[in-house]
C-alpha positions as CSV (number, residue, x, y, z in Angstrom):
1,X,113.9,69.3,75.6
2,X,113.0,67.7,78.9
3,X,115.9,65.2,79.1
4,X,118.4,68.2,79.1
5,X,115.5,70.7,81.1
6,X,115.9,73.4,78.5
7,X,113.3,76.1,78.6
8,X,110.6,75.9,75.7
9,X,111.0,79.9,75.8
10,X,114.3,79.5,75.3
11,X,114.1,77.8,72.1
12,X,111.9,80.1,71.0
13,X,114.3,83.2,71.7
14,X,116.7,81.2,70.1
15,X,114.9,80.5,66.7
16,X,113.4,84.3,66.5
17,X,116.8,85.7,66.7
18,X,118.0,83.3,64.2
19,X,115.0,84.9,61.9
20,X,116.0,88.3,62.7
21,X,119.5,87.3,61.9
22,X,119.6,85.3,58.8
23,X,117.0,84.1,56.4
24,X,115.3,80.7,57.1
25,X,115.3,78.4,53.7
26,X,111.5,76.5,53.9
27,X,112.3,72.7,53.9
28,X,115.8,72.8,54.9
29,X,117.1,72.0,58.1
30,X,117.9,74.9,60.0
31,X,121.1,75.0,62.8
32,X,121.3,78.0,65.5
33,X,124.0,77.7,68.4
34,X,122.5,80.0,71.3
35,X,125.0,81.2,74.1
36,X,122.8,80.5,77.3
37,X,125.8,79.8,79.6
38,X,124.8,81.2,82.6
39,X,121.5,79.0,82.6
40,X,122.8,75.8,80.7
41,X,127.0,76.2,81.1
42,X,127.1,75.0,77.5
43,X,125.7,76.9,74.3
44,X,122.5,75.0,73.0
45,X,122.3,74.2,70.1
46,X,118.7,73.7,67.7
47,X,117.7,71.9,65.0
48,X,114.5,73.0,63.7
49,X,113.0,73.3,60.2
50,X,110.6,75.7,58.5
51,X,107.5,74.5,56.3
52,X,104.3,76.2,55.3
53,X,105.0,78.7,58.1
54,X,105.3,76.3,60.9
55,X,108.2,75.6,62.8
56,X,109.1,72.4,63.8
57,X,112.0,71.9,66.2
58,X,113.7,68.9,65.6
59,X,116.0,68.6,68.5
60,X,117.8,70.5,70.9
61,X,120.7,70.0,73.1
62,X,124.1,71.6,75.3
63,X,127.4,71.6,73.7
64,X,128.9,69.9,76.0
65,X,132.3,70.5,73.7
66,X,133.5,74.2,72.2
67,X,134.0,74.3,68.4
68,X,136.4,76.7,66.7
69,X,134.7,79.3,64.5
């Protein structure tokens, strides 16, 4: 997170929307892509993983390229 500058908060608003949104598997990675634009110019996107209720984020980075949905 510090070789891009991203915001710690950030990936934490990131991750709780993702659990608000969808499910979380324990033990599987899980991927969100977070539009922070404005702050970033790219969508970030996070890597994290969920076991024994702790959340471990595994990396996080800007898109620096667009990818059809």
């Amino acid at each position: 997170m510090r070789l891009y500058k991203i915001d710690e908060q950030d990936i934490r608003n990131a991750i709780e929307s993702a659990i608000m949104d969808k499910g979380l598997i324990e033990g599987k990675n899980q991927t969100v892509v977070y539009e922070l634009r404005k702050k970033y110019h790219y969508p970030l996107k996070i890597v994290f993983v969920v076991k024994n209720d702790n959340i471990m984020v595994i990396t996080a980075y800007p898109l620096k390229k667009e990818r059809a949905q």
